[in-house]
C-alpha positions in Angstrom: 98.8 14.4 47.8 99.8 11.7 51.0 101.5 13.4 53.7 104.9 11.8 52.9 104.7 12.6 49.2 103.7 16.1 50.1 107.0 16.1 52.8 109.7 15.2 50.4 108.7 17.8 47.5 108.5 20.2 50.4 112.5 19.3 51.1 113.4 19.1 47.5 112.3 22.7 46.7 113.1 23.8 50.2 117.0 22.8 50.2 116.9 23.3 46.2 117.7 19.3 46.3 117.9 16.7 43.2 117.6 13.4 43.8 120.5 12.0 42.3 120.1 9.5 39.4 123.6 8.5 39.4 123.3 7.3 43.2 119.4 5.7 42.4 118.0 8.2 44.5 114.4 7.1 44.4 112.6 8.4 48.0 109.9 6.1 49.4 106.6 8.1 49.5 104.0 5.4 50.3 103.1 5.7 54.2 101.2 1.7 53.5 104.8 0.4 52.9 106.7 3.1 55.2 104.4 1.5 58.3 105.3 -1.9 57.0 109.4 -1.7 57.0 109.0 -0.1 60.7 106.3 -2.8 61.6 109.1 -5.8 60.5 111.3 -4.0 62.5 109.6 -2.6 65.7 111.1 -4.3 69.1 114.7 -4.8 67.4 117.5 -3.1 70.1 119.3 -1.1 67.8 118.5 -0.2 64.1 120.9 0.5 61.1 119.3 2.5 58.4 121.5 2.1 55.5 120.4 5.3 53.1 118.8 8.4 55.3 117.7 9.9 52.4 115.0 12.8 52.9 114.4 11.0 56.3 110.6 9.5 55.6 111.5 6.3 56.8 114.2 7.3 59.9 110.8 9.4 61.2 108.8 5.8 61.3 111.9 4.2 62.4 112.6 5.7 65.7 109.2 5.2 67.0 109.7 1.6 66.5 113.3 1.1 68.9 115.3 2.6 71.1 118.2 3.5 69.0 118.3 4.4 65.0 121.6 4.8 63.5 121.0 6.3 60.3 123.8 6.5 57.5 124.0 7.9 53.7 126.8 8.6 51.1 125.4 11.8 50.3 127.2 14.6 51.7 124.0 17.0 50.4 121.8 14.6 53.5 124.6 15.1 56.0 124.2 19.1 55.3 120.7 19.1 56.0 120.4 16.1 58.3 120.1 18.2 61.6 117.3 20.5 60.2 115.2 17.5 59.2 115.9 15.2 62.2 115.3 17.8 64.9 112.4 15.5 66.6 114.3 12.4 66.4 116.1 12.1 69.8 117.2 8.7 69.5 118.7 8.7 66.1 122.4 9.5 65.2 123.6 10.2 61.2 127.4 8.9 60.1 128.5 9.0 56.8 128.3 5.5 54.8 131.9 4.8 53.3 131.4 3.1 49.9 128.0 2.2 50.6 128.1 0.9 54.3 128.7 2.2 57.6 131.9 1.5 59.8 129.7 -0.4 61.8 130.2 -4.6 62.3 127.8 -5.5 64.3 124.1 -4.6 64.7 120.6 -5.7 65.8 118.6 -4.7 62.7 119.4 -3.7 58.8 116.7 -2.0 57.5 117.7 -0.2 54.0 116.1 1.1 50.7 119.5 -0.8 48.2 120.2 1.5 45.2 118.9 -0.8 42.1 122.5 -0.3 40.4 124.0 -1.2 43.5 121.9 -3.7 45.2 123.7 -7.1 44.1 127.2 -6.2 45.5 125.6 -4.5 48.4 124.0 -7.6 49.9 126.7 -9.7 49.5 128.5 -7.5 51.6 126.0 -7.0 54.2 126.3 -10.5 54.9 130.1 -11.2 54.6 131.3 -8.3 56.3 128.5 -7.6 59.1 127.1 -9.3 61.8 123.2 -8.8 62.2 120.5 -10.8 63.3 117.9 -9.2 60.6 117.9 -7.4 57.4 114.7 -5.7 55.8 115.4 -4.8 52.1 113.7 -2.6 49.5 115.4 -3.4 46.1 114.6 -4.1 42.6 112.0 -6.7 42.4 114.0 -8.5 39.7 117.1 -9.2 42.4 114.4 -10.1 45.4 113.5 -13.1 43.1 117.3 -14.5 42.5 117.8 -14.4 46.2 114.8 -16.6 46.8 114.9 -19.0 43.4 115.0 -22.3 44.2 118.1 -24.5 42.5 117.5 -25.2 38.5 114.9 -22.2 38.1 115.4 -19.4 35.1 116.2 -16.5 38.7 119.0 -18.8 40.4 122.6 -18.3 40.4 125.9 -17.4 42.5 123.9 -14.8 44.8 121.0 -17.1 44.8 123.8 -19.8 46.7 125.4 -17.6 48.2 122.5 -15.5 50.0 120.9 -18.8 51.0 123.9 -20.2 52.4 124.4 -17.6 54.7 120.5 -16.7 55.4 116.9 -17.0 55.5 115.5 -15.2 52.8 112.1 -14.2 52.3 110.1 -12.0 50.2 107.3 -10.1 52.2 105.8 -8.0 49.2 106.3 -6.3 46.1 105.7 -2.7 45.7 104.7 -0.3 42.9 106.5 2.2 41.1 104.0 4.9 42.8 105.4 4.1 46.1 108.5 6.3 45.1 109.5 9.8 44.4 110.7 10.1 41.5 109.2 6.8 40.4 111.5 4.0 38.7 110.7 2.5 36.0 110.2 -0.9 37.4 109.0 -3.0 40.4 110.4 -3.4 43.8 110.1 -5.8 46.3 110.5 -5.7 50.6 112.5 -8.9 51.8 113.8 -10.0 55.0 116.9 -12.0 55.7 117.6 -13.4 59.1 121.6 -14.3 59.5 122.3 -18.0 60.1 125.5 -20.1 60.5 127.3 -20.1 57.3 127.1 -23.4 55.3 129.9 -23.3 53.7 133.7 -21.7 54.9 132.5 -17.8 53.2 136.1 -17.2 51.7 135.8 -20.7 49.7 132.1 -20.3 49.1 133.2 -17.2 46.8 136.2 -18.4 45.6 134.1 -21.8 44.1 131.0 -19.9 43.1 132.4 -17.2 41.0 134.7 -19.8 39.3 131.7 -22.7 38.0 129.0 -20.1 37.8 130.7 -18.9 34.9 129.8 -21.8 33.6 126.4 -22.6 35.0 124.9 -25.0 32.3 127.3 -27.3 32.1 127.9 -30.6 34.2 129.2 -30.3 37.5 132.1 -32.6 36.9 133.2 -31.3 34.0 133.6 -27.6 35.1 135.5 -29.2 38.2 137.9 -31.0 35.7 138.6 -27.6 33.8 139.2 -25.5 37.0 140.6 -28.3 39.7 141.8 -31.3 37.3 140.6 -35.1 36.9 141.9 -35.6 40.1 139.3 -33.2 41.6 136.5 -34.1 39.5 137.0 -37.7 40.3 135.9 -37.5 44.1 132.2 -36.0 43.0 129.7 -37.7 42.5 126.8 -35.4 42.0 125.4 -35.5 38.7 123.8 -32.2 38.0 124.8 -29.1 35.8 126.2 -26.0 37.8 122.9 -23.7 37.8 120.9 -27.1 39.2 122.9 -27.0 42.5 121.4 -26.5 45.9 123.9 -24.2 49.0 123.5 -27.7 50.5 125.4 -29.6 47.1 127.7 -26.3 47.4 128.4 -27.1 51.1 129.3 -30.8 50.7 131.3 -29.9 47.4 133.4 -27.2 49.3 134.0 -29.5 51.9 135.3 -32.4 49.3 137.3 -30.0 47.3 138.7 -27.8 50.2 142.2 -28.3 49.4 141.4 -27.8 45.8 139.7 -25.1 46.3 142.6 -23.1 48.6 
């Protein structure tokens, strides 16, 4: 059994702990993928762990920075947090409130995204904080539609909006087997380095949730139905909805803006 899979049964039956299917408590196991997360992020200043968990990846983490703030919604990790982090002198625990820290800014993000939550999660990680890089684990599903290029079967609103406001890449899928207990389906690492929005964020939403409700339809017509012939009149991109690149979405927002307010 590898040492880390060996570790967290150890806890479980220890504390008398069950991971939590309700909060997609799936522990990474696989010290191949542990050493990679900590790898992408060694030299960063300061480190955000968004989920603590049984602690597998804080123990890689905090040999890879100078300061590891770790963070969970689980009041069962903040119970047994100071037993289990005992060695890690540069690492603090906070509780996560709905899912994030009250933290703004940060160096790194490095975080394994609960599948059910993962969609919402993101797009708050980049509206709401301020980060130079963000490591993800997540379903391997959702790593594709935040790297799909514009007309593809995987592209949509998070698609835009993710690109608009980052670099996204995918660094590697990984197994079932990596986890304890194992999900039933694939996940996938990716990194997203913050850039300058393309778009003003609060009308980037606003337009996107609106004509992604219709994606396969013509641009102009969607316009017309939610901002009037007048609206639709100054476009002059031909393309349905789901065919538009964050740089269409950009020059669009910055047509309609008045529209759009």
């Amino acid at each position: 059994m590898p040492r880390e899979e060996n570790r967290i049964k150890q806890l479980l039956r220890r504390y008398g702990f069950r991971p939590s299917r309700k909060r997609s408590q799936n522990f990474m196991i696989s010290g191949q993928y542990l050493s990679k997360i900590a790898d992408l992020a060694r030299g960063a200043e300061t480190i955000l762990e968004i989920g603590t968990g049984l602690g597998n990846l804080t123990e890689k983490l905090v040999k890879v920075t100078d300061k590891v703030i770790t963070c969970d919604v689980d009041p069962r990790i903040a119970a047994i947090y100071p037993d289990i982090s005992k060695s890690w002198i540069n690492a603090d625990f906070i509780m996560c409130d709905g899912g994030l820290p009250p933290i703004r800014s940060i160096d790194y993000i490095v975080s394994n995204l609960p599948y059910g939550e993962s969609s919402r999660l993101i797009l708050r990680l980049l509206i709401e904080l301020k980060f130079n890089k963000a490591i993800l684990t997540l379903q391997k599903e959702v790593a594709e539609r935040l790297i799909a290029a514009p007309g593809s079967e995987n592209y949509g609103r998070l698609s835009i909006i993710v690109q608009c406001l980052a670099d996204a890449k995918l660094i590697e899928e990984v197994p079932p087997n990596a986890f304890f207990p194992r999900p039933k389906v694939y996940s996938a690492i990716i990194q997203l380095s913050k850039k300058f929005p393309c778009a003003d964020i609060a009308m980037l939403e606003k337009f996107t949730a609106k004509v992604f409700t219709q994606p396969n339809k013509m641009l102009r017509k969607v316009i017309n139905h939610f901002y009037g012939e007048e609206a639709a009149n100054l476009i002059n991109i031909n393309k349905r909805v789901y065919q538009l690149s964050p740089m269409d979405v950009a020059s669009i927002i910055n047509t309609l803006g008045p529209y759009i307010k």
